[in-house]
N, C-alpha and C positions, 0 to 999 in steps of 0.2 A: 530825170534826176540821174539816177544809174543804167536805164533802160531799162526800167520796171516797171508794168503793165498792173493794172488789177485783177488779173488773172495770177501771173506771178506772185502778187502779194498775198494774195488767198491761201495760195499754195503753203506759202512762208506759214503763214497763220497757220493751219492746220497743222503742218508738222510741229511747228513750236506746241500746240496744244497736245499733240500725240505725248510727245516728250516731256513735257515740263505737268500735264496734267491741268485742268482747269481749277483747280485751288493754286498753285505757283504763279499760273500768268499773269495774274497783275504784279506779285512781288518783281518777276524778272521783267514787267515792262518797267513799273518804277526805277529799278536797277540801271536800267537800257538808257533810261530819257534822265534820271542823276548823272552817269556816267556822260552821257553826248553834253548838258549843261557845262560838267568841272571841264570837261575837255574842251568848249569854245569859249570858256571863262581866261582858262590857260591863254590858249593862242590872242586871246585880245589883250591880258595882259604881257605877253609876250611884244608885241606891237607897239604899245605904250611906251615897255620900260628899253628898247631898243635905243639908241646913242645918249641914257644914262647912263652914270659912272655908276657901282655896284655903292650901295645902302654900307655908309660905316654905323659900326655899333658902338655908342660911347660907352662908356665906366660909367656907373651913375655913384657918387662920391658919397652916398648914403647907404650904398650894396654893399656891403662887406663881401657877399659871395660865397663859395665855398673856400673852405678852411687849404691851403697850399699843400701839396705833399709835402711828407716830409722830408726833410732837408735841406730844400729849397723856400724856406719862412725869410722871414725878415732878418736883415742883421742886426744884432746885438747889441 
């Protein structure tokens, strides 16, 4: 993969336990493997939405929305 050996990995491991303490490590593996997910979730919908035109957002005719600033309301 990177040229990482299971000697290497070890190593990884243990420092990460030095530092993070064995109550954290799971949160920061969770954290590690959410993170690498959103990240090739990204790039595949990256892929996909490539020679789409960009998403228009209609006015939905029943939204009123937020109230205009003022000044710029409706004419009279």
């Amino acid at each position: 993969m990177f040229g990482l050996g299971i000697p290497e990995l070890i190593v990884i491991l243990i420092i990460a336990l030095l530092v993070f303490g064995p109550g954290k490590l799971p949160d920061v593996g969770k954290f590690l493997g959410k993170g690498l997910r959103d990240f090739r979730d990204a790039l595949e919908r990256k892929g996909e939405d490539e020679g789409q035109p960009p998403a228009v957002k209609h006015h939905d005719a029943d939204d009123d929305g937020p109230p205009p600033p003022p000044g710029e309301g409706p004419a009279r």
